[in-house]
DOLODREN-613742 format. One record per atom (N, C-alpha, C): residue in one letter; residue number from 1; x, y, z. Coordinates in pm, whole numbers, plus 32768, in hexadecimal, padded with zeros to 4 digits. Each point is the difference from the previous one (the first is absolute). Example, Ala and Ser with C-alpha at 12.3 -4.5 7.8 and 13.67 -1.06 7.14 Angstrom:
BEGIN
+---+-----+------+------+------+
! r !   k !   xx !   yy !   zz !
+---+-----+------+------+------+
! A !   1 ! 8527 ! 7DC7 ! 830C !
! A !   1 ! 7FA7 ! 8077 ! 8000 !
! A !   1 ! 805A ! 8078 ! 8000 !
! S !   2 ! 7FDD ! 8069 ! 7FB8 !
! S !   2 ! 8052 ! 8077 ! 8006 !
! S !   2 ! 7FB3 ! 806D ! 8049 !
+---+-----+------+------+------+
//
This chain:
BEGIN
+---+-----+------+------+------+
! r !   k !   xx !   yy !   zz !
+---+-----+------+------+------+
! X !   1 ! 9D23 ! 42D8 ! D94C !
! X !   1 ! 805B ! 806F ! 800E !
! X !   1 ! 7FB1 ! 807C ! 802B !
! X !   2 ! 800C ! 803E ! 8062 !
! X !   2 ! 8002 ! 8093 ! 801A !
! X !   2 ! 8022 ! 8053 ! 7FF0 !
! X !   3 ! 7F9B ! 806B ! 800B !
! X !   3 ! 8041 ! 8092 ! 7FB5 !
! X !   3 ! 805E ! 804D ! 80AD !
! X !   4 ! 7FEA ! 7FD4 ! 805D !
! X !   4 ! 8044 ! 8042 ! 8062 !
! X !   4 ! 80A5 ! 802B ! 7FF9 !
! X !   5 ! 7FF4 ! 808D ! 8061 !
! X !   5 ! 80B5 ! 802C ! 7FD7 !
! X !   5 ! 8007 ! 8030 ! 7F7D !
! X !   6 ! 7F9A ! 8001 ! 7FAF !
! X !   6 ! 8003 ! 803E ! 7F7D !
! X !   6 ! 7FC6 ! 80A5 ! 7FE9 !
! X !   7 ! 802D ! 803D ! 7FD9 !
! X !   7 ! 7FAD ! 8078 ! 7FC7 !
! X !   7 ! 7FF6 ! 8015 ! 7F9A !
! X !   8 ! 7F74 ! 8039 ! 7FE0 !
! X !   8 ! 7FD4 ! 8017 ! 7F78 !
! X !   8 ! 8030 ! 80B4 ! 7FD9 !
! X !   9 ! 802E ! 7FFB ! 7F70 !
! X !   9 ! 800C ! 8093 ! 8011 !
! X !   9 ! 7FB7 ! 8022 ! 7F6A !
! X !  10 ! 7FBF ! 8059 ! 7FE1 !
! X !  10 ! 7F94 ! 8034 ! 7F9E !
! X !  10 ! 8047 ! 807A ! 7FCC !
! X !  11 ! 801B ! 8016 ! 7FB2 !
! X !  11 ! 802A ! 8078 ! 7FD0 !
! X !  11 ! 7F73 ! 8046 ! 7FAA !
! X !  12 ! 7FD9 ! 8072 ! 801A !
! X !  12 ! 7FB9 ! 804D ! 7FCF !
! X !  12 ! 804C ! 806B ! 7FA2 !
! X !  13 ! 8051 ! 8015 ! 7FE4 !
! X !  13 ! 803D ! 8088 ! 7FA9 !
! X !  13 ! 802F ! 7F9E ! 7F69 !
! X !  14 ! 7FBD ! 7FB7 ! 8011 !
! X !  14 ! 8027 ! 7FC4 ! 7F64 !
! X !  14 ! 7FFF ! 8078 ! 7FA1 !
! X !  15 ! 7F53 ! 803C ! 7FF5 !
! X !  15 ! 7FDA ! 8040 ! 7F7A !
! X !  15 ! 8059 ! 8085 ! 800F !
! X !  16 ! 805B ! 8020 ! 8074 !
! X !  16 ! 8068 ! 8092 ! 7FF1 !
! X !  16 ! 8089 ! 7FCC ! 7FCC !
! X !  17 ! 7FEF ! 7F8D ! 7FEE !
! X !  17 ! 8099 ! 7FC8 ! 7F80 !
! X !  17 ! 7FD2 ! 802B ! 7F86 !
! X !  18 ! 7FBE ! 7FCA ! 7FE9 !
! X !  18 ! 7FB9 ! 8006 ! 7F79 !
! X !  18 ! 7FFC ! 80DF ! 7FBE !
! X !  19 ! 7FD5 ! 802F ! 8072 !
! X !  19 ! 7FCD ! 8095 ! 7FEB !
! X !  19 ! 80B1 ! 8034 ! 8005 !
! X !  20 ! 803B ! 7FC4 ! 803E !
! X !  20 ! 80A7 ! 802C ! 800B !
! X !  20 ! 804A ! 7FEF ! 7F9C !
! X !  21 ! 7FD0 ! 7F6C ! 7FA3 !
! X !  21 ! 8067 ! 7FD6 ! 7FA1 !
! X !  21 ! 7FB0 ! 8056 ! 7F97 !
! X !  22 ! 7F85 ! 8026 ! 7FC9 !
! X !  22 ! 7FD2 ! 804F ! 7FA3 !
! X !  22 ! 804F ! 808A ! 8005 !
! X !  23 ! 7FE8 ! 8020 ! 8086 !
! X !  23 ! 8057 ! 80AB ! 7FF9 !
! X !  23 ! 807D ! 7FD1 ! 7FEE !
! X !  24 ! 8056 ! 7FAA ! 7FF3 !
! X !  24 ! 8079 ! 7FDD ! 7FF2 !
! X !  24 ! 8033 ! 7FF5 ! 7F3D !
! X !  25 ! 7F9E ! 7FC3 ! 7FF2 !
! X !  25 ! 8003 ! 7FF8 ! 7F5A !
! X !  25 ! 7FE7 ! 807C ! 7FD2 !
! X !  26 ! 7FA2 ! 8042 ! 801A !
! X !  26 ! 7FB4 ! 8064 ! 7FD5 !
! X !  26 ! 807E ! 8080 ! 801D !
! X !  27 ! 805E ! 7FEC ! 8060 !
! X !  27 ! 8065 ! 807B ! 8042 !
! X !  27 ! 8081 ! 7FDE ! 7F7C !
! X !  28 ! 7FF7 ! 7F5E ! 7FDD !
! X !  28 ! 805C ! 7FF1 ! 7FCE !
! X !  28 ! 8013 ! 8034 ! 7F95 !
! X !  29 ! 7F8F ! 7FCA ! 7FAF !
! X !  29 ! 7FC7 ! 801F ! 7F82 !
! X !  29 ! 8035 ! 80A9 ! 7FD6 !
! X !  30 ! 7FC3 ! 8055 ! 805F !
! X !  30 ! 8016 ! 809A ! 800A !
! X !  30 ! 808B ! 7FF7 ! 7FD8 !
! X !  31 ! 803E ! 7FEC ! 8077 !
! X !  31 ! 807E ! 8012 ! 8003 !
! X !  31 ! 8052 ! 7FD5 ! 7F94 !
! X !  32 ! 8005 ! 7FAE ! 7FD9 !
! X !  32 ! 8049 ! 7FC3 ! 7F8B !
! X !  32 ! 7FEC ! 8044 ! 7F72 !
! X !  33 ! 7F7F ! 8004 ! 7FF4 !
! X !  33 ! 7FD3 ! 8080 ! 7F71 !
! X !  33 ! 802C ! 805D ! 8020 !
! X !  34 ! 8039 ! 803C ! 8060 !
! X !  34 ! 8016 ! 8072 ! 800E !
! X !  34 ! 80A3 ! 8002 ! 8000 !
! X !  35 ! 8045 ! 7FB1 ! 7FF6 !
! X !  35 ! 807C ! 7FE2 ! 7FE2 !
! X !  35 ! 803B ! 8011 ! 7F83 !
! X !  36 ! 807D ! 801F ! 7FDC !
! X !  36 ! 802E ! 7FEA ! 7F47 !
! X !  36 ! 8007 ! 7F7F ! 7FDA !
! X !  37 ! 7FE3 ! 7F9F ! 8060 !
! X !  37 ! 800D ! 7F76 ! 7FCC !
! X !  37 ! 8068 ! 7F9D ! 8003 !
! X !  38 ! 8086 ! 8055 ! 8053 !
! X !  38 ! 80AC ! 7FA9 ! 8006 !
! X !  38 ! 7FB8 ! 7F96 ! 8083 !
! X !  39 ! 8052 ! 7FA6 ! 7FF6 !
! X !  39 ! 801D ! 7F8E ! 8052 !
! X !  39 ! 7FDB ! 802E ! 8083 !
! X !  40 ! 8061 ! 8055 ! 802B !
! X !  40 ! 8014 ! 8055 ! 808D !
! X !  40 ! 7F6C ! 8068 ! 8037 !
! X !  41 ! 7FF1 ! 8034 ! 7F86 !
! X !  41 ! 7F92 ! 804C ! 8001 !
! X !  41 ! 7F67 ! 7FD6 ! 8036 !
! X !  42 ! 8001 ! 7F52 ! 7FD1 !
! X !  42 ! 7F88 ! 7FD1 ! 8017 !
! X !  42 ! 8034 ! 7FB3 ! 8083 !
! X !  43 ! 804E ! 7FBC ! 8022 !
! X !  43 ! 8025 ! 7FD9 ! 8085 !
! X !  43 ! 7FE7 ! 8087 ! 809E !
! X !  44 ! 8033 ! 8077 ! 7FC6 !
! X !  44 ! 7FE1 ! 8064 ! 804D !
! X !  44 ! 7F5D ! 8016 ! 7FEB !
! X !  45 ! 7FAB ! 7FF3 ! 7FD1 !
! X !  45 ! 7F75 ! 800A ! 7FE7 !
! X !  45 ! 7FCA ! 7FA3 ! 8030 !
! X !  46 ! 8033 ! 7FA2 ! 800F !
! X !  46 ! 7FC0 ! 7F97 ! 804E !
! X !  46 ! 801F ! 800A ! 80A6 !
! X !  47 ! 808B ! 801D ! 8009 !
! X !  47 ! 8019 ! 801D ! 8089 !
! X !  47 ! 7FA9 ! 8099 ! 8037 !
! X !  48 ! 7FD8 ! 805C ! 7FA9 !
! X !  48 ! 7FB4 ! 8072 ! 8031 !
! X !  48 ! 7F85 ! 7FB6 ! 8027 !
! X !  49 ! 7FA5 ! 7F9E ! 7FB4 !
! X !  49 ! 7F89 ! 7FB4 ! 8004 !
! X !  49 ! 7FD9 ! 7FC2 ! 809B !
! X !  50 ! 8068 ! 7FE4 ! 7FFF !
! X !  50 ! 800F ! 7FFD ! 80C2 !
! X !  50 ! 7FE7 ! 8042 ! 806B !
! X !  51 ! 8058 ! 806B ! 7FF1 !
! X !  51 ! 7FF9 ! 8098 ! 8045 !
! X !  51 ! 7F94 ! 804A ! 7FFF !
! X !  52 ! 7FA5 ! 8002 ! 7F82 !
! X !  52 ! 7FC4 ! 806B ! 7FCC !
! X !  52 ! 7F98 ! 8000 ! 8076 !
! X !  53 ! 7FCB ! 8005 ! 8053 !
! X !  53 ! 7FC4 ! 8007 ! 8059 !
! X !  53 ! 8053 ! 8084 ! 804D !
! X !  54 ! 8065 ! 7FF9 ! 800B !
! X !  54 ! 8077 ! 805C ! 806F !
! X !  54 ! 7FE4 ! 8098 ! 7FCB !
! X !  55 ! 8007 ! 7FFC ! 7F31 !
! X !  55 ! 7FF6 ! 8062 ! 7F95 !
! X !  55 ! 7F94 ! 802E ! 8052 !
! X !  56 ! 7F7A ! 7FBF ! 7FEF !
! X !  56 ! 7F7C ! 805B ! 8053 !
! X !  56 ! 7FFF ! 805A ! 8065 !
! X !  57 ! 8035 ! 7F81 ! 8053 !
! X !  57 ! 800F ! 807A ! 8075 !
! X !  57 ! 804F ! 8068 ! 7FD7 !
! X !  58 ! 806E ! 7FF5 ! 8017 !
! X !  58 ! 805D ! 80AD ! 7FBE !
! X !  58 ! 7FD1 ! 8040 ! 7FE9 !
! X !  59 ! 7FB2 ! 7FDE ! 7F88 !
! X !  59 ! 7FB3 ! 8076 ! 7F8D !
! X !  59 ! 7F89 ! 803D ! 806E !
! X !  60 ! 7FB5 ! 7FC0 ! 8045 !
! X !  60 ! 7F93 ! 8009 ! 8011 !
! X !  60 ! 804E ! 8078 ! 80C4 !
! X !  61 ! 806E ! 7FC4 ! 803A !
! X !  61 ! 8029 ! 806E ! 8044 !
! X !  61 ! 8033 ! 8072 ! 7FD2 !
! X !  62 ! 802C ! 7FF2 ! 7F65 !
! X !  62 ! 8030 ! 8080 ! 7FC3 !
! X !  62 ! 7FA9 ! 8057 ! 7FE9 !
! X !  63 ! 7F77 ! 7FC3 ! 7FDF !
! X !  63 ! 7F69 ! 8068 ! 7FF0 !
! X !  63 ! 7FCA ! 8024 ! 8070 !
! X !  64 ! 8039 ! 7FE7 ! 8091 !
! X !  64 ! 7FDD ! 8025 ! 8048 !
! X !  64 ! 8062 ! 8060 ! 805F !
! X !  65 ! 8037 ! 801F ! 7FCD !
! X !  65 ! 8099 ! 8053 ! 801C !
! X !  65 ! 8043 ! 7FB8 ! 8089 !
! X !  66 ! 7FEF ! 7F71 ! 8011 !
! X !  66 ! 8027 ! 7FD8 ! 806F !
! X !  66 ! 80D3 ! 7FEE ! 8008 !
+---+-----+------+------+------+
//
């Protein structure tokens, strides 16, 4: 059997899953302690855990009077 007509594909960005899902826990974590603790409260904390990247920027154009 031959490998022809085949392509090989290599993914290199493995170890930026890994650095993504940490800031993901780590956003969650925040977020959720920082909640009163209802059902809704921590579902919305988890859905901010997502976003929170978007939070940065804002803040970070708000310090810049952009």
């Amino acid at each position: 059997m031959s490998d022809r007509g085949r392509t090989r594909v290599i993914e290199r960005a493995g170890p930026w899953g890994f650095v993504f899902l940490v800031a993901y826990v780590g956003a969650a974590i925040y977020f959720v302690s920082a909640s009163d603790g209802s059902f809704w409260a921590v579902i919305l904390g988890l859905l901010q855990a997502i976003v929170w990247p978007a939070y940065v920027v804002y803040h970070v154009l708000v310090l810049l009077h952009a």
